[in-house]
C-alpha positions in Angstrom: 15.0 13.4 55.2 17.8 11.5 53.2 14.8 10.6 50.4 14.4 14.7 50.6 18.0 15.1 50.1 18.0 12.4 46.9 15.3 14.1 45.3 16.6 17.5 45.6 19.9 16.2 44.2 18.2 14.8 41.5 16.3 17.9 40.7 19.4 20.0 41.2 20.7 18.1 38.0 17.6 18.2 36.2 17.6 21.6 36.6 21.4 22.1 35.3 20.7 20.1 32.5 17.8 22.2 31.7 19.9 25.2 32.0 22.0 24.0 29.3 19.0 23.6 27.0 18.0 27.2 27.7 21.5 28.9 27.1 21.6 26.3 24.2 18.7 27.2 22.9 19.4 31.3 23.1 22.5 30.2 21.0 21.1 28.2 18.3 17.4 29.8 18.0 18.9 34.2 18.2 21.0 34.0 15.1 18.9 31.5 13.5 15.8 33.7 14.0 17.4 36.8 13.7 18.4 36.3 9.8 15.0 34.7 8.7 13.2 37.4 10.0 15.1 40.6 9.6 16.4 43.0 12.4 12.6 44.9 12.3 10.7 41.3 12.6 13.2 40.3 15.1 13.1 43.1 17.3 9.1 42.5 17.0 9.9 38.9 18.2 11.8 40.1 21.2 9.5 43.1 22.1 6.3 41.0 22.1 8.1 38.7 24.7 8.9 41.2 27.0 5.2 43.0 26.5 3.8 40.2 27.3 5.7 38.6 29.3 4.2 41.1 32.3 1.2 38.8 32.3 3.1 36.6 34.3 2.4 39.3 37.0 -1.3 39.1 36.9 -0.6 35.9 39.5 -0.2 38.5 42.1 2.8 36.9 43.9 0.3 33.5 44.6 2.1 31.1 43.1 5.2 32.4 45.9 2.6 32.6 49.0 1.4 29.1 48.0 4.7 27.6 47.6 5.5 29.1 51.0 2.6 28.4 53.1 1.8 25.0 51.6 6.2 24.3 52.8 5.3 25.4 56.2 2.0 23.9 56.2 3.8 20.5 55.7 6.4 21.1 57.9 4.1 21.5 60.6 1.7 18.9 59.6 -1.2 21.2 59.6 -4.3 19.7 56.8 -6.7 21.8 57.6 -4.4 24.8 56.9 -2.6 23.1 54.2 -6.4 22.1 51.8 -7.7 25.6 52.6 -4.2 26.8 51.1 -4.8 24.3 48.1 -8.2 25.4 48.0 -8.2 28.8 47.9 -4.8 29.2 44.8 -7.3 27.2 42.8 -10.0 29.1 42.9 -7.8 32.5 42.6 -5.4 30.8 39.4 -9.1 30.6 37.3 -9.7 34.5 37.3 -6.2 35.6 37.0 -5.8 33.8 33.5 -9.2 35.8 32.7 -8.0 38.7 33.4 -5.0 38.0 31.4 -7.4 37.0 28.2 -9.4 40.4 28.8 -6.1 42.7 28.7 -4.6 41.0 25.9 -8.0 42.3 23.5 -6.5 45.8 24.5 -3.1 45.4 23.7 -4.0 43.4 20.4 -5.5 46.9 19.2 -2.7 49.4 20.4 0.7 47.2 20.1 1.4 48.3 16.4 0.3 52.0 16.5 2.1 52.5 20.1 5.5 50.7 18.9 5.1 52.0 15.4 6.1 48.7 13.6 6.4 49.4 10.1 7.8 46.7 8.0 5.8 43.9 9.0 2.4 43.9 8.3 -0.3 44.6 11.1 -2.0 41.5 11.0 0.7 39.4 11.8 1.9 41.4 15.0 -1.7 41.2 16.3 -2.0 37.4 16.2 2.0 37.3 17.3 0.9 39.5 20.3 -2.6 37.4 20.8 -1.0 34.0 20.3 2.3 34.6 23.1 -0.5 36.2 25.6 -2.4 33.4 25.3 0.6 31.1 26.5 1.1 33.2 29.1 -2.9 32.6 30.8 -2.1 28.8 30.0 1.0 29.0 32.1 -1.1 31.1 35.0 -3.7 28.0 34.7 -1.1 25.3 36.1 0.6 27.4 38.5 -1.2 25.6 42.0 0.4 22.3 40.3 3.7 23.2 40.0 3.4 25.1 43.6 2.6 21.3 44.9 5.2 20.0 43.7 7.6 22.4 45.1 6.1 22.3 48.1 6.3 18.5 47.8 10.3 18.8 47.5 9.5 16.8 44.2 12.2 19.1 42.3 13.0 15.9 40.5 10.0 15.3 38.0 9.4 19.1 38.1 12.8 19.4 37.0 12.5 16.2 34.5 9.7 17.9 33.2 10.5 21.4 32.6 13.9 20.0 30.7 11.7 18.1 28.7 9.9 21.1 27.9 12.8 23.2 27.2 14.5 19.9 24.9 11.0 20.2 22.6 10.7 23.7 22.7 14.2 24.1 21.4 14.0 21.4 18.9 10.8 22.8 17.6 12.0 26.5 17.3 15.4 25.3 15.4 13.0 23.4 13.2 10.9 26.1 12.5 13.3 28.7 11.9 15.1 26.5 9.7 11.9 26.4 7.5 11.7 30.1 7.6 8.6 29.9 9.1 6.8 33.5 10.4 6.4 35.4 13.7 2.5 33.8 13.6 4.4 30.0 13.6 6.6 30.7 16.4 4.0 31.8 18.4 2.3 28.8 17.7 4.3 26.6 18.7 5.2 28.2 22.3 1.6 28.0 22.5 1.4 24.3 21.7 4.3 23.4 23.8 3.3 25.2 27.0 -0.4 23.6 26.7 1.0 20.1 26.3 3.3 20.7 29.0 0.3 21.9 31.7 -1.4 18.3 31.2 1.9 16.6 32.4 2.1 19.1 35.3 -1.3 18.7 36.3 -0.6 14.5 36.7 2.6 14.3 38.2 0.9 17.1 41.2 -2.0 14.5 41.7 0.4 11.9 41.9 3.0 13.1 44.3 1.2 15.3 46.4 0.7 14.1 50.2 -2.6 12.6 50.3 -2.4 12.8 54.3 -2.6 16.7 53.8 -5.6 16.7 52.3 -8.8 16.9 53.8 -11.9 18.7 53.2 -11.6 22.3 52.8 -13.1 25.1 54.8 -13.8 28.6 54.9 -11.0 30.5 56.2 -11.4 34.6 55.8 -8.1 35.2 58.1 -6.1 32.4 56.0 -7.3 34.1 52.8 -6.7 37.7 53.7 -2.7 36.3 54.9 -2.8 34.5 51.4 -3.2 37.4 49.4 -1.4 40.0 51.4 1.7 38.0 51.7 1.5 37.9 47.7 0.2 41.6 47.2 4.2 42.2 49.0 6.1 39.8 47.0 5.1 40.5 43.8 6.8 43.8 44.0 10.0 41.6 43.7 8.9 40.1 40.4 7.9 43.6 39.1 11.4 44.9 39.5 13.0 41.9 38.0 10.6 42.1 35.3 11.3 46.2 34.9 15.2 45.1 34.9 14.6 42.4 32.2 12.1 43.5 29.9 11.5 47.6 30.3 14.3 48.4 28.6 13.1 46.6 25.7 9.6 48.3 25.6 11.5 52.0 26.4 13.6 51.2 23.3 10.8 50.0 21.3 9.3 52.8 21.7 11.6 55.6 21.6 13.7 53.9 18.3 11.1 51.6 17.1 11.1 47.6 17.0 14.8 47.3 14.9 16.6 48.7 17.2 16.3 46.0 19.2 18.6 43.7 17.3 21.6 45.3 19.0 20.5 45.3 22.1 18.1 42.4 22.9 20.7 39.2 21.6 23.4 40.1 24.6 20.0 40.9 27.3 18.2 37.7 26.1 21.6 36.1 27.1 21.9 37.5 30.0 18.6 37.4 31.5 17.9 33.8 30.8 21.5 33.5 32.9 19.9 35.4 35.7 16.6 33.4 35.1 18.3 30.2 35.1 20.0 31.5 38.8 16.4 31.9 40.4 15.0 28.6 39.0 18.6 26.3 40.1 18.5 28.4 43.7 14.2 28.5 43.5 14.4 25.7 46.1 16.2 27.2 49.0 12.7 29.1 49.7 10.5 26.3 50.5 14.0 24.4 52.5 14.2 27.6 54.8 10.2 27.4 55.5 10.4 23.7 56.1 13.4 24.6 58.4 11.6 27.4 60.4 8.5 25.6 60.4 10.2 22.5 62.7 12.2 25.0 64.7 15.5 24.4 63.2 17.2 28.1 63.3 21.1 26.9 63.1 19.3 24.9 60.2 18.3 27.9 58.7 20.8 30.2 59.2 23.3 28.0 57.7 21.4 27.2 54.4 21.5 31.1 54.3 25.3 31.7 54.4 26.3 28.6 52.1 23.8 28.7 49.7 25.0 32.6 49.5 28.7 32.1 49.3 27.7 29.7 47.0 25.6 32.3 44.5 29.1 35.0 45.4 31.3 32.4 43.6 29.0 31.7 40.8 28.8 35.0 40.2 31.6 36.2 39.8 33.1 33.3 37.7 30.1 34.4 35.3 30.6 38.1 35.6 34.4 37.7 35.2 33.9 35.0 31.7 31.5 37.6 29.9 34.0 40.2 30.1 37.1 38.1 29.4 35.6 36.4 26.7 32.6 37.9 25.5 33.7 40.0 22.2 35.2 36.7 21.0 31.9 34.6 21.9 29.6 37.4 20.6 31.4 37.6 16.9 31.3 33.4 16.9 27.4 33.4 17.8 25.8 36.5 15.7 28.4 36.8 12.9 27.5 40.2 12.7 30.2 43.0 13.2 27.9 46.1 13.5 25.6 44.4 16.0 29.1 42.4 17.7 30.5 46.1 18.1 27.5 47.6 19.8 26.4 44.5 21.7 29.5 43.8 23.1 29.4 47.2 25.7 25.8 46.2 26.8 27.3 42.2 27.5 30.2 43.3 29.7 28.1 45.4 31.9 25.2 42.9 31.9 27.6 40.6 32.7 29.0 42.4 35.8 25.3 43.2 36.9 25.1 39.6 37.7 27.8 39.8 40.3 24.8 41.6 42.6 21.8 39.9 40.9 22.4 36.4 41.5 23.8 36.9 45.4 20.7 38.6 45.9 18.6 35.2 45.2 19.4 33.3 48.7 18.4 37.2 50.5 14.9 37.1 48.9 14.3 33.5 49.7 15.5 34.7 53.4 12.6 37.0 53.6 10.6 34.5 51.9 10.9 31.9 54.7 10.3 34.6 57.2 7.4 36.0 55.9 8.8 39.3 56.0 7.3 39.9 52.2 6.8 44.1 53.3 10.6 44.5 53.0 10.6 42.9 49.5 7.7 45.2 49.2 9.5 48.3 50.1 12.5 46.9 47.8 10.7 46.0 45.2 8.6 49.3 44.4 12.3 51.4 45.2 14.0 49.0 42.8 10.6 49.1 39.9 10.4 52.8 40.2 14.2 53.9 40.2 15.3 51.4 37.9 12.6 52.5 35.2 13.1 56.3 35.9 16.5 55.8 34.8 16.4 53.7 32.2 14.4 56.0 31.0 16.2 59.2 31.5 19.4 57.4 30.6 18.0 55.9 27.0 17.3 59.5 26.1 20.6 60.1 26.4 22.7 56.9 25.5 20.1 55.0 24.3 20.6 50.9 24.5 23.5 51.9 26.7 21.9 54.1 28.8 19.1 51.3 30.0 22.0 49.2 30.9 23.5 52.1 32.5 20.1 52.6 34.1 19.7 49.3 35.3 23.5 48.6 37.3 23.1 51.6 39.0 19.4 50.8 40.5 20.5 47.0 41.0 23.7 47.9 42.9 21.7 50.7 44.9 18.6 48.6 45.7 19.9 44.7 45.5 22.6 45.5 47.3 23.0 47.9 49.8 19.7 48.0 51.0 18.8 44.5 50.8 22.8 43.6 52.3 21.1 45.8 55.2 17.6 44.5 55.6 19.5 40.7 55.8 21.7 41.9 58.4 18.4 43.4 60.5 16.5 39.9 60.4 19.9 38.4 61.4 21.0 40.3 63.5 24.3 41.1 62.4 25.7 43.9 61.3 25.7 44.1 57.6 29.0 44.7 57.5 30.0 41.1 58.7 27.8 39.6 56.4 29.2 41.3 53.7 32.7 40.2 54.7 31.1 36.6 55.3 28.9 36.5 52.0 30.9 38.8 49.7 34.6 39.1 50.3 35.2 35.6 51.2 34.2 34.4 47.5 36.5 37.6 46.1 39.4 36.1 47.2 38.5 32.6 45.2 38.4 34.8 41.9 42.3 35.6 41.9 43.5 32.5 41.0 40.3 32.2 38.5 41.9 35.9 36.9 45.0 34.4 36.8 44.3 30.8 35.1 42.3 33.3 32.4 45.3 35.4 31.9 47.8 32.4 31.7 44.8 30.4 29.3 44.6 33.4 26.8 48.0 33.7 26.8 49.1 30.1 26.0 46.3 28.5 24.9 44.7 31.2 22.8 41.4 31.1 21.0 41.6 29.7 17.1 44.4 28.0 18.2 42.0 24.7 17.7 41.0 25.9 14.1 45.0 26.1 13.0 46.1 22.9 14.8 42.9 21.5 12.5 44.1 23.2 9.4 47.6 21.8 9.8 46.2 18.2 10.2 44.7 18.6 6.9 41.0 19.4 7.9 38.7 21.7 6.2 37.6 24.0 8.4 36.5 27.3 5.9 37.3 30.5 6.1 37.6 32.4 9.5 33.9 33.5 9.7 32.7 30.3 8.1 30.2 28.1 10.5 32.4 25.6 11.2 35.3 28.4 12.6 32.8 29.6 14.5 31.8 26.5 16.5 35.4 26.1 17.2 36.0 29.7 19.1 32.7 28.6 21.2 34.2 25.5 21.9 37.4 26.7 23.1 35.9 29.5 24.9 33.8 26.5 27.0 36.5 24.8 27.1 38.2 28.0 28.7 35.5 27.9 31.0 35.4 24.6 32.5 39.1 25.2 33.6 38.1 28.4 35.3 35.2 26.6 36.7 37.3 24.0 38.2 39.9 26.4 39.8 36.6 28.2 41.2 35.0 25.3 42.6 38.6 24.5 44.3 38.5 27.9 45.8 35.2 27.7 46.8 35.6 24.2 49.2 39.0 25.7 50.6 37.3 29.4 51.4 33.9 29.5 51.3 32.3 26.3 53.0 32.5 25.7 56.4 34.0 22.9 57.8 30.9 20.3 58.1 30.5 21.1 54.5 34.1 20.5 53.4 34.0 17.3 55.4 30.6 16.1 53.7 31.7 17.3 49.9 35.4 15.4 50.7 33.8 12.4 52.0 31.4 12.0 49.1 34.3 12.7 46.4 36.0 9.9 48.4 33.6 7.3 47.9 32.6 8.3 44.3 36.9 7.6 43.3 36.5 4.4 45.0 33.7 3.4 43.5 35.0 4.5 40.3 37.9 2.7 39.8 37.3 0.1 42.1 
C-alpha cells in the first residue's frame, strides 16, 4: 500500500508537470500559429481538432469499463475475471480504430463543402482532416495499454510518459510554426508523435502489468455483455463533455465559416485544456475508489470522495476567480491582438467561471464510476449532450460565439450540478443539501481571503510595474506591446497567482481537510523543514 501511495505521488507530479507543458504549449503554439496561418487557416486548424476529435468516442466508453473492472478485478484478486477483461478490450480496441479509418473517407469528402472553407485550398484541408483522424485510430489502438497501467496504479511512467509526449509535441509544434510550415505539416507531426508515443505505451504495460493476473483466457458471454453495457452508459459522459468542448466550434464553423473561429477558439482552447488537464490530474480517484470498494473499505471510500471534492471546490474557484481578475490583461500579453483581445475576453470570464461546476463535478463521476452506477451518468450524459447543444445552438443564432458560451453555463450548471449534486446525495445517502454545504460552501469561505490578497496585489503591486522598475534600471525592454513587455505582464500575472495559490492552499488545510488529513499534510511539512535545513 505505501509503494501504491509513492507511485501515485510520483505520478501526481508527473502529471502537474505535464500540465504545465500543455498550458505552455497553448501559450506559445496559439499565437505562434495563429499569425503564420491567418485567422481563416487558423480557425481550419482549430475546427479540424474538434471534428475530429469525436473519434475519440468510437471507444464506446471501453477504455473507462476496462480501467474499472480490471481495478476491481485486482482488488479482489480475481485472474480469471481480470484475462477475460484484458482479453476481450483487445479484441474490441482493433475494430474500433477501423471504424474510425472507414468514417474518416466520409468526412475527407464533405468537410470543405459543409464548413465552406474558402481561402485555403481544398486539398490541403482534406489531408489536414485525413492526417489528425488518423492520429486519433492510432491513439484508440493503445488504449488497453494505458488502461493496464492505470489499473496497475503505475500513474508514474504513465505520467513520465505522457509529459514526455507533451515536452516533444510542444517543441515540435513551436519549431514548425516557426518555419511557417502548413496545416498538412502540423498534422504530420501529431501524427508522428502520437505513433512513437503508442510503442512506449505498449512496453512499459508488458512490463508493469501483474503477471500473477494473467492466465489463460476464456469465453465469458455474461462478462462481455457487463463489459460493454457498463461502457455503452459511460460514454454518454464523454459525449457531453465532448458537445461542451468542441460543438460550439463546429456550430460556429458552420453558421460563420472557419475565421470566425479566431475569436472564439484561443480563450476555449484555453479553457478546455484547463478542464482537460482537471480530469487527467483527478483521472486516478476512479480506479482508488474501485480498489477501495472492491476490499470492502466504505469509510475508505467515502472519504476519498469528500476530500478529493473539497479539494476540486478550492481549485476551482481559485481558477475561476484568476481568469476573471486577470484575464483581459493575460489575453492582450498572449494574442497581441485588440479586436480578438476585446471579443475573447467576454467568452474567457465566463469560461472561466464554468469551471467552478466543471471541475467539482470530476470526483462525482468517478463516484459513479466506482459504483458501477454508469445508467445515471447515462441519464446525465444524454440531458447534458442534448440540452447543451440545443442551446448552443439556439443561442449562437442569436449572440453568436457568445451565445454558445452562454449555451453551455447554463446546461453545465443545470445538469453538472444540480442534478448530479442530487444523484451523489442518493448513492450516499445524504441529503444533497449537506453535501453541498460539505463539498461546496466549505471551500467558498477559503476564497475571501484569496479576493482580498487579489484586490490588495492589484492595488499595490500592479501589473507593468516589473517592466518600469526594468526601465529605470537601465534595461531595454521595448515598447509596451513589444515581446519582451509582454512576457513581463505574464510573469507578473503568475507571479500574482502563486500568491493567491498559497493563501488558497492555507485556507484549504485550515477549512476543508478533515482532521487526519491536517495531521498527515502537517506532519509531512514537518519532516520536509527538518530535513531541509538540517
Amino acid at each position: 500500500m505505501a509503494n501504491r501511495g509513492k507511485m501515485a505521488l510520483v505520478g501526481m507530479f508527473f502529471m502537474l508537470l505535464r500540465s504545465v507543458f500543455l498550458i505552455g504549449g497553448a501559450l506559445v503554439t496559439t499565437p505562434l500559429i495563429m499569425k503564420r496561418l491567418g485567422r481563416e487557416s487558423y480557425g481550419v486548424w482549430s475546427l479540424v481538432q474538434d471534428v475530429v476529435g469525436y473519434g475519440t468516442l468510437a471507444d464506446l466508453g471501453l477504455g473507462t469499463s476496462t480501467v474499472m473492472h480490471l481495478s476491481r478485478f485486482e482488488g479482489e484478486r480475481n485472474a480469471q475475471a481480470y484475462s477475460n477483461t484484458l482479453q476481450s478490450a483487445k479484441r474490441h480496441v482493433r475494430w474500433q480504430g477501423f471504424l474510425v479509418c472507414l468514417v474518416l473517407l466520409g468526412l475527407v469528402l464533405v468537410f470543405p463543402w459543409v464548413f465552406e472553407v474558402q481561402d485555403v485550398p481544398t486539398t490541403v484541408v482534406r489531408w489536414t482532416v485525413l492526417i489528425c483522424g488518423l492520429r486519433v485510430a492510432v491513439t484508440l489502438l493503445g488504449l488497453t495499454n494505458t488502461s493496464v497501467l492505470k489499473s496497475a496504479g503505475r500513474y508514474d511512467w504513465l505520467s513520465f510518459q505522457e509529459t514526455l509526449v507533451s515536452v516533444v509535441m510542444l517543441g515540435v509544434l513551436i519549431l514548425l510554426a516557426a518555419l511557417g510550415s502548413g496545416l498538412v505539416g502540423l498534422a504530420v507531426s501529431q501524427f508522428v508523435v502520437a505513433a512513437l508515443s503508442q510503442f512506449s505505451y505498449f512496453w512499459m504495460a508488458a512490463r508493469f502489468q501483474d503477471r500473477d493476473l494473467l492466465v489463460p483466457p476464456t469465453v465469458d458471454p455474461e462478462l462481455e455483455s457487463r463489459l460493454r453495457n457498463y461502457g455503452k452508459s459511460t460514454i454518454w459522459s464523454k459525449v457531453a463533455g465532448r458537445v461542451n468542448a468542441a460543438s460550439g466550434s463546429v456550430i460556429l464553423g458552420f453558421l460563420q465559416g472557419p475565421s470566425s473561429l479566431a475569436f472564439y477558439a484561443p480563450a476555449v482552447s484555453l479553457i478546455t485544456r484547463v478542464n482537460a488537464i482537471m480530469v487527467l490530474t483527478l483521472d486516478f480517484l476512479g480506479p482508488v475508489m474501485a480498489r477501495a470498494l472492491g476490499q470492502g473499505d466504505q469509510a475508505g471510500f467515502r472519504r476519498v470522495f469528500f476530500l478529493s471534492s473539497r479539494f476540486a471546490a478550492c481549485l476551482s474557484l481559485l481558477i475561476a476567480s484568476s481568469v476573471v481578475l486577470y484575464g483581459r490583461e493575460f489575453l492582450m500579453a498572449w494574442l497581441d491582438d485588440a479586436e480578438v483581445v476585446q471579443k475573447s475576453y467576454p467568452l474567457l470570464a465566463l469560461l472561466g467561471l464554468l469551471l467552478g461546476v466543471s471541475i467539482p463535478s470530476i470526483p462525482g463521476n468517478n463516484l459513479f464510476l466506482a459504483l458501477g452506477n454508469v445508467e445515471l451518468l447515462k441519464q446525465r450524459g444524454i440531458s447534458e449532450a442534448i440540452v447543451s447543444s440545443l442551446l448552443q445552438f439556439v443561442l449562437a443564432l442569436w449572440l453568436g460565439p457568445l451565445g454558445v458560451v452562454l449555451g453551455t453555463m447554463v446546461s453545465t450548471f443545470a445538469i453538472r450540478g444540480v442534478m448530479q449534486l442530487s444523484l451523489v446525495g442518493t448513492k450516499l445517502s445524504e441529503p444533497a443539501g449537506r453535501i453541498a454545504k460539505d463539498v461546496y460552501l466549505r471551500p467558498l469561505l477559503s476564497l475571501i481571503p484569496v479576493l482580498i490578497a487579489a484586490g490588495v496585489l492589484k492595488t499595490f503591486v500592479p501589473l507593468g510595474q516589473l517592466r518600469t522598475l526594468m526601465m529605470g534600471w537601465g534595461v531595454d525592454v521595448g515598447e509596451g506591446g513589444s515581446r519582451l513587455s509582454r512576457l513581463l505582464t505574464v510573469g507578473e500575472i503568475g507571479l500574482h497567482g502563486l500568491v493567491l495559490a498559497f493563501v488558497m492552499g492555507v485556507g484549504c488545510l485550515a477549512i476543508c481537510l478533515d482532521s487526519e488529513a491536517r495531521q498527515m499534510v502537517l506532519a509531512r511539512w514537518t519532516a520536509l523543514r527538518k530535513k531541509l535545513f538540517r
